[in-house]
C-alpha positions as CSV (number, residue, x, y, z in Angstrom):
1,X,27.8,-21.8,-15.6
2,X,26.5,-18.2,-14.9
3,X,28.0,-17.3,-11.5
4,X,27.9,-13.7,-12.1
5,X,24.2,-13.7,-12.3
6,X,24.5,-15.4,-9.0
7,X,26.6,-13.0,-7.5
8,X,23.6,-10.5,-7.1
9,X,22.3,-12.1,-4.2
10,X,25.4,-12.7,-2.0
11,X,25.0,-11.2,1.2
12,X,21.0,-10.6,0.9
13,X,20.4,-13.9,3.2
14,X,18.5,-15.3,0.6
15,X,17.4,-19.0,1.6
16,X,18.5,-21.3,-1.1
17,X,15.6,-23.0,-3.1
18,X,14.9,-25.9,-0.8
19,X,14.3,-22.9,1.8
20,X,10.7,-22.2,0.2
21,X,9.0,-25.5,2.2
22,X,5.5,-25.9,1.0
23,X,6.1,-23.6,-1.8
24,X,8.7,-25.6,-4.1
25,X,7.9,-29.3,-5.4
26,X,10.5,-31.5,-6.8
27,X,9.3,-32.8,-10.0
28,X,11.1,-33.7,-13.4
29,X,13.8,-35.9,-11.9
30,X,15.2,-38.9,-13.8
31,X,18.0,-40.7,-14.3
32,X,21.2,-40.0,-15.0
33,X,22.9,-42.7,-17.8
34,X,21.4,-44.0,-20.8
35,X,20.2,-47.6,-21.3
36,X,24.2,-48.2,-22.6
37,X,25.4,-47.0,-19.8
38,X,27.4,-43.8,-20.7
39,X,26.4,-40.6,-19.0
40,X,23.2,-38.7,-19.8
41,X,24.0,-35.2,-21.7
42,X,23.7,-32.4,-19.3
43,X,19.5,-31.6,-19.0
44,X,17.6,-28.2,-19.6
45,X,17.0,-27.1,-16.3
46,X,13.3,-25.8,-15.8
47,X,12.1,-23.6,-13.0
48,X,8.2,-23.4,-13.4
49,X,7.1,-20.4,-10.8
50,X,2.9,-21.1,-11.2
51,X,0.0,-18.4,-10.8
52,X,-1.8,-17.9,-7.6
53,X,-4.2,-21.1,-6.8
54,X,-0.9,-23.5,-8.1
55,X,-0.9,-26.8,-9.5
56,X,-4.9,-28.6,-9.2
57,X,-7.2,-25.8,-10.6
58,X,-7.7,-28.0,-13.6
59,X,-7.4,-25.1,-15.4
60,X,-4.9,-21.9,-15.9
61,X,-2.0,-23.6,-13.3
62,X,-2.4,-26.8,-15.0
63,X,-2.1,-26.3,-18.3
64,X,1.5,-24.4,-18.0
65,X,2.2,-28.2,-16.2
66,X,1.1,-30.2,-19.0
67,X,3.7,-27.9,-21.3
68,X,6.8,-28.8,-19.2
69,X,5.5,-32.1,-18.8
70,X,5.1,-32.5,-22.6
71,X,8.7,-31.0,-23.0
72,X,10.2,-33.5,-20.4
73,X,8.7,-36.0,-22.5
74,X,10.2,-35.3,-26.2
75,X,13.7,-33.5,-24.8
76,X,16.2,-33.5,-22.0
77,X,14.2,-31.6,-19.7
78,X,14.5,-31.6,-16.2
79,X,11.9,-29.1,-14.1
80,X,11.0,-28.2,-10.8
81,X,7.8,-26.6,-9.5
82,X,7.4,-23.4,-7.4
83,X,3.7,-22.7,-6.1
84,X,3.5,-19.3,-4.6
85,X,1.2,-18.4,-1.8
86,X,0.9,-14.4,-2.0
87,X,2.0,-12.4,-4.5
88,X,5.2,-11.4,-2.6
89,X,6.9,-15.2,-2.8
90,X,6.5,-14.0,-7.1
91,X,9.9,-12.1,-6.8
92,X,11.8,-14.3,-3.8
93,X,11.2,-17.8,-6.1
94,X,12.5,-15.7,-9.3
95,X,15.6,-14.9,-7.8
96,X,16.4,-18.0,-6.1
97,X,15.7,-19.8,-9.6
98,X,18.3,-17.3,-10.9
99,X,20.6,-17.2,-8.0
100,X,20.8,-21.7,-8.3
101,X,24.1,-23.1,-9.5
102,X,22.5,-27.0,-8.5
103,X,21.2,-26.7,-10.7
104,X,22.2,-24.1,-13.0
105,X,18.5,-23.2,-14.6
106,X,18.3,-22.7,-18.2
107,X,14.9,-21.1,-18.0
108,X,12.7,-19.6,-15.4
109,X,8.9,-19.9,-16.6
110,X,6.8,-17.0,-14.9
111,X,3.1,-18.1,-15.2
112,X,0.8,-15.2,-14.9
113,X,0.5,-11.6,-15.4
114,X,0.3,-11.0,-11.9
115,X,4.6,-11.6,-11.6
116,X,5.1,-9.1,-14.0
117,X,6.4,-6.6,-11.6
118,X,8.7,-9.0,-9.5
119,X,10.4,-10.1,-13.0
120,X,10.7,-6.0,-14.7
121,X,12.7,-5.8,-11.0
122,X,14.4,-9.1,-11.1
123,X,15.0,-9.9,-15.1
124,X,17.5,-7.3,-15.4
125,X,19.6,-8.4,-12.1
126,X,20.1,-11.3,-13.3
127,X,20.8,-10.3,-17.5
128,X,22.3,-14.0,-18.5
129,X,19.3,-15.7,-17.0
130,X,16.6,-16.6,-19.8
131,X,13.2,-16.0,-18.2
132,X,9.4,-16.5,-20.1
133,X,6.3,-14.3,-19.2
134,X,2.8,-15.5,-19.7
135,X,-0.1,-13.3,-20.3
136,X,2.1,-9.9,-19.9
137,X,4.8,-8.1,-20.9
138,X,8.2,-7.0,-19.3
139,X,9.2,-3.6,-20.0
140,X,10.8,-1.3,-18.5
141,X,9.8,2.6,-17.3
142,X,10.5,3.6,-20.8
143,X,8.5,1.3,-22.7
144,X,11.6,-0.8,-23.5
145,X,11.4,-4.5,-23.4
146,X,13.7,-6.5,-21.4
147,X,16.1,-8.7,-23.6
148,X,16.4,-11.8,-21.2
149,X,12.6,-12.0,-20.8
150,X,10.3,-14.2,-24.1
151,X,7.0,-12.7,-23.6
152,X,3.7,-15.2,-24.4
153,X,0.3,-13.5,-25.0
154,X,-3.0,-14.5,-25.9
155,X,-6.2,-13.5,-27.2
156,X,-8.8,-14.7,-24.9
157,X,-11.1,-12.2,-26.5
158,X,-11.6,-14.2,-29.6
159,X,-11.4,-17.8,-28.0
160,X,-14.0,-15.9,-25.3
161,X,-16.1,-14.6,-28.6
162,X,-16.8,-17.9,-29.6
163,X,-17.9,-19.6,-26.6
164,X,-20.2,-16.6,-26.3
165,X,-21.5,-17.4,-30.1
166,X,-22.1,-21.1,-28.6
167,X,-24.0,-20.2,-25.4
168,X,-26.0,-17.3,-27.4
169,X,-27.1,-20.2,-29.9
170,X,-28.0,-22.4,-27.5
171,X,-29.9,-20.3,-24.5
172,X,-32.3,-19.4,-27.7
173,X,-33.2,-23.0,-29.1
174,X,-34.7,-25.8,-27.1
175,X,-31.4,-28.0,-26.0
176,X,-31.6,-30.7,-24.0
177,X,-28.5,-33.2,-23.1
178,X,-26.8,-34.1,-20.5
179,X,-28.0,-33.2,-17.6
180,X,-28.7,-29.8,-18.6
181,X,-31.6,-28.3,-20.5
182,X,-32.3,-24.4,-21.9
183,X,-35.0,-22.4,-21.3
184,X,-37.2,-19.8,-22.1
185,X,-35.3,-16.7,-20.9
186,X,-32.7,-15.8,-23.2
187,X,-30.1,-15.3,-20.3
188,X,-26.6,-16.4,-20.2
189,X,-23.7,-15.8,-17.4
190,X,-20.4,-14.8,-16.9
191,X,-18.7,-15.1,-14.0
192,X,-14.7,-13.6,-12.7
193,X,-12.1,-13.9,-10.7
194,X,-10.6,-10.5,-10.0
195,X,-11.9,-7.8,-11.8
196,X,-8.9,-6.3,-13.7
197,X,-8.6,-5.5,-17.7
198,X,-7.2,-9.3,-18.5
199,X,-10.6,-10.9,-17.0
200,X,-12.8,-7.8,-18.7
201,X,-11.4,-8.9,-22.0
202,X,-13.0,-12.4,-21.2
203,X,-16.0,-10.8,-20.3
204,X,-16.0,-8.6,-23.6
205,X,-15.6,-11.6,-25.9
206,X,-18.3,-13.3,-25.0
207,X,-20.7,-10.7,-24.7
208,X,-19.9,-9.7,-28.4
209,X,-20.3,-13.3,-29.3
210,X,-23.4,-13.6,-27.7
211,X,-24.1,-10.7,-29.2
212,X,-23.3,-12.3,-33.1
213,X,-25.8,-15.0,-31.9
214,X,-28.7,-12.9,-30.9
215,X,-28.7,-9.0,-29.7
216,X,-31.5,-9.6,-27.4
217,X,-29.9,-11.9,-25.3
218,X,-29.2,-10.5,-21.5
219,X,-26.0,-11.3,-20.5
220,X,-25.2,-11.6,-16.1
221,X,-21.8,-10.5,-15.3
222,X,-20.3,-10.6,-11.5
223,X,-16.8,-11.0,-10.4
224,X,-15.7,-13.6,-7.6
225,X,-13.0,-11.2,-6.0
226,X,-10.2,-14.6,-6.3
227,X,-9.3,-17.3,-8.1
228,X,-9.6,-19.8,-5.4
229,X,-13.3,-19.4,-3.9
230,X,-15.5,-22.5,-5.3
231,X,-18.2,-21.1,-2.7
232,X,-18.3,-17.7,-3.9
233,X,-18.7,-18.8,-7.7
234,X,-21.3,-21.1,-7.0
235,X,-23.0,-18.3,-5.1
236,X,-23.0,-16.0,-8.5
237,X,-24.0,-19.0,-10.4
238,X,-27.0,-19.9,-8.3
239,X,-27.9,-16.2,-8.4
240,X,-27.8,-16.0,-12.2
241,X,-29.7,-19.1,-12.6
242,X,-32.6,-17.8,-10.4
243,X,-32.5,-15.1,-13.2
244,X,-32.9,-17.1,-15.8
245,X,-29.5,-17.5,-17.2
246,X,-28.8,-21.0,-18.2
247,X,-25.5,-21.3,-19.6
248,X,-22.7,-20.1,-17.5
249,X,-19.1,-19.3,-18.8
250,X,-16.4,-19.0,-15.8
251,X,-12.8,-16.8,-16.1
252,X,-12.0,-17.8,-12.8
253,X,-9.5,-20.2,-12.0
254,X,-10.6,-22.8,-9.2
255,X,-13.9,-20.3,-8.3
256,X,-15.3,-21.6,-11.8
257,X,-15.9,-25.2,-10.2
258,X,-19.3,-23.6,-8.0
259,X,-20.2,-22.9,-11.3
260,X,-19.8,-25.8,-11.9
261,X,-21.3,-27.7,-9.1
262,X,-24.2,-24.9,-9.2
263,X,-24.7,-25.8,-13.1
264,X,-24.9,-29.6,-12.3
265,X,-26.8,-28.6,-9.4
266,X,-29.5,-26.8,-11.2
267,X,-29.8,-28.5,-14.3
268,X,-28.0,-26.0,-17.1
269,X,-24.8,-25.6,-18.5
270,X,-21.5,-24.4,-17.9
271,X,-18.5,-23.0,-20.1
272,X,-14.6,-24.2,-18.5
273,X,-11.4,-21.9,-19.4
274,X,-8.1,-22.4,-19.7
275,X,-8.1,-26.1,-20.1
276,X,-10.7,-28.4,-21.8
277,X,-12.3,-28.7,-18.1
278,X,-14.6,-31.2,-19.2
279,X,-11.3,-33.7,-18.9
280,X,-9.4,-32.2,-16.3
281,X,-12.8,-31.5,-13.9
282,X,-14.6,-34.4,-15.7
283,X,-16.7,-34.9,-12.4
284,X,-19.2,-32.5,-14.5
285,X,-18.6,-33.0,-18.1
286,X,-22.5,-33.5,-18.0
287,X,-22.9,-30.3,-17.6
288,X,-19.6,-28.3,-18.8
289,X,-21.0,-27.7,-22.8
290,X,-17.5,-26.4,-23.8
291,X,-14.4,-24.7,-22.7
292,X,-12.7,-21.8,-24.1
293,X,-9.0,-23.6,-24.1
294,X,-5.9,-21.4,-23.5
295,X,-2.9,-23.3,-24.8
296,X,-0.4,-22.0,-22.0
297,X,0.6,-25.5,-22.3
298,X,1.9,-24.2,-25.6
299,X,3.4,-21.2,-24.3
300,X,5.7,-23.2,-22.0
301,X,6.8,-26.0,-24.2
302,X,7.8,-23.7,-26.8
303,X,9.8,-21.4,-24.9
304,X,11.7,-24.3,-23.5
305,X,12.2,-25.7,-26.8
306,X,13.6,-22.3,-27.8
307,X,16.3,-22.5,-24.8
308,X,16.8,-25.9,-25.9
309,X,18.1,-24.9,-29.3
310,X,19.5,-22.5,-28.0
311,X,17.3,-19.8,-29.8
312,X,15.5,-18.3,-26.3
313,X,13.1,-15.1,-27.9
314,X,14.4,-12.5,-25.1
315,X,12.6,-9.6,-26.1
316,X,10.0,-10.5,-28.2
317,X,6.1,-11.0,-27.5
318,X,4.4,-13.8,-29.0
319,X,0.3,-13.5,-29.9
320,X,-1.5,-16.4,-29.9
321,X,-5.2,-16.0,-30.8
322,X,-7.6,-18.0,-33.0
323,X,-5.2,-17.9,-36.5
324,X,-2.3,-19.7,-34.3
325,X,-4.6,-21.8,-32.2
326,X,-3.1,-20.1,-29.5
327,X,-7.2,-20.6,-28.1
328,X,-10.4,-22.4,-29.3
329,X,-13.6,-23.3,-28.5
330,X,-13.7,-26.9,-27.3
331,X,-16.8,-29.0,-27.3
332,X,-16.8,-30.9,-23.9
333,X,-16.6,-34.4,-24.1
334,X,-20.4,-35.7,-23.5
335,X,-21.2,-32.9,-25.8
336,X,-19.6,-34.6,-29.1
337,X,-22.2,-35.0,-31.4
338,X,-24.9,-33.5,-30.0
339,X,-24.3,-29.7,-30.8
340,X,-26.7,-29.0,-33.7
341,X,-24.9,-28.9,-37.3
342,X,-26.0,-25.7,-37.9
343,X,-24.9,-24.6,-34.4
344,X,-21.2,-26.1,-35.4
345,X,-21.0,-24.5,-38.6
346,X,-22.2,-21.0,-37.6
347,X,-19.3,-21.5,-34.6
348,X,-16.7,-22.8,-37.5
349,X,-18.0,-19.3,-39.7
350,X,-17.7,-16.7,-36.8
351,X,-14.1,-18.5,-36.4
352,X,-12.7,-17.9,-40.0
353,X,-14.2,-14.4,-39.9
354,X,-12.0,-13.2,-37.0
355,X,-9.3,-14.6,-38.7
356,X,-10.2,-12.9,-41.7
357,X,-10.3,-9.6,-40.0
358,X,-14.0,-9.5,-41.1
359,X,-15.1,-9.3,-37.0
360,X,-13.4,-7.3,-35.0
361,X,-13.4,-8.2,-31.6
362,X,-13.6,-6.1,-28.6
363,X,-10.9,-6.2,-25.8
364,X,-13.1,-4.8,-23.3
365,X,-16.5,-4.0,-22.3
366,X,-16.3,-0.3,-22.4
367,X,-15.4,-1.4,-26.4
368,X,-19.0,-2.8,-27.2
């Protein structure tokens, strides 16, 4: 038990978890004896605090849930999930995590970049508390990083390069399946949630990769302003695809399905993140050509794993890119076999090249 951590928030008036109504779902529960009867070992206890937009974005959210789910699974993992609202609840669902002694949590996951803040303030209140980061880095003032916090990058450039090699090989060839087609344009999309450097290194990948397909291409770039505005991204869409663009690549949590819905709508294609959103939003896998996974799924389960064994990476940052299929380009499902062979193994030659250090891929626009 780790009361003193607890001891920081006496006398704040701090609701207790179950205070945050509509914010905190129970999940993870189950029972408590084995099949002989004697008492279940004492679990992992999970907090999972999700990104804006929480669990049902089929993408981003989502795929931190299938980690603990997947952990649950193979160890003796209890969770529970926290779905903030605004930014502020980031910092008030850390510390009661932190501050719980039923139960005591082993590990708070922090999905996001956008709780970085709230955790450089809360991590080192609370130093026996083992917290993970995903898609930042805790540090403090100085540059130093906090001990108590396992840090989880990834490099969506490179996964974002090769869907970008994929759309600029197909918006220049006559493709037709699904219930999409090319056309004569040379144009391709990309649309954004909020326009900060994490979303511009998206962007930046996939230009480049277009770029490795054909230089000529134009490439459409707008930014939704949220993660959460299906109208707004099918707006952009529809906009792009009156310019000619006909295959679409969304960074933008649950604003990517009007891409969606505006690809299916006008007959194109579409590119999913995060998750392999031909599966999770499989209402257009007619449509959604690919998706540039993120394996935060990976993130999560390995970081619990690491508390599990007692071996938590406080103060260390973990890169995921291409070599550690930390990301990849994913064929969507109604796509299987009908992406050209040549098309395949340019995709499978731009890959090993990154790896190999023999393409350097930019981080962000201002970089091409």
């Amino acid at each position: 038990m780790k009361h003193d951590r607890r001891a920081v928030l006496r006398g704040m008036g701090t609701v207790g978890i179950a205070g945050m109504a509509g914010c905190l779902v129970e999940d993870g529960g189950g029972d408590d004896e084995n099949g002989d009867g004697t008492p279940e070992p004492d679990p992992t206890n999970v907090g999972m605090v999700y990104a804006l937009g929480g669990l049902g974005d089929q993408s981003f959210n989502d795929m931190a849930h299938e980690g603990i789910k997947q952990a649950k699974q193979d160890m003796n993992v209890e969770f529970q999930n926290a779905e903030p609202e605004r930014d502020e609840d980031f910092g008030t669902l850390q510390q009661q995590f932190a501050s719980s002694s039923n139960p005591d949590y082993d590990l708070v996951c922090c999905i996001g970049f956008a709780q970085t803040s709230a955790l450089v303030e809360n991590a080192p209140q609370f130093s026996d508390q083992n917290f993970m980061l995903v898609d930042s880095v805790a540090e403090t003032e100085d540059g130093e990083m906090i001990d108590n916090v396992a840090n989880y990058l990834f490099q969506e450039p490179e996964g974002s390069f090769q869907v970008g090699h994929l759309a600029g090989q197909l918006t220049t060839r006559n493709f037709d399946a699904g219930a999409g087609s090319t056309n004569d344009d040379k144009v391709v999309g990309f649309v954004g949630g909020l326009e900060i450097d994490l979303i511009k290194g998206f962007e930046a990948g996939y230009r480049a990769g277009v770029a490795h397909a054909d230089d000529s291409i134009e490439v459409r770039s707008a930014y939704a302003g949220s993660w959460s505005d299906p109208s707004t991204g099918n707006e952009i869409a529809v906009s792009m695809i009156d310019e000619g663009a006909d295959v679409i690549y969304h960074a933008a949590g649950g604003t990517g399905v009007g891409v969606f819905r505006a690809a299916q709508d006008e007959g194109v294609y579409a590119i999913g993140v995060d998750a392999d959103q031909s599966r999770s939003a499989s209402e257009y896998s007619d449509v959604i050509v690919a998706s540039m996974v993120k394996h935060v799924d990976t993130a999560v389960y390995t970081s619990v794993e690491n508390v599990v064994n007692d071996n938590h990476q406080g103060g260390t940052t973990t890169s995921l890119g291409l070599e550690q299929d930390g990301v990849e380009a994913v064929i969507g499902q109604d796509f299987e076999g009908e992406i050209p062979d040549d098309v395949t193994s340019a995709l499978e030659d731009s890959r090993q090249a990154i790896i190999d250090g023999d393409i350097e891929v930019p981080q962000h626009p201002d970089d091409l």
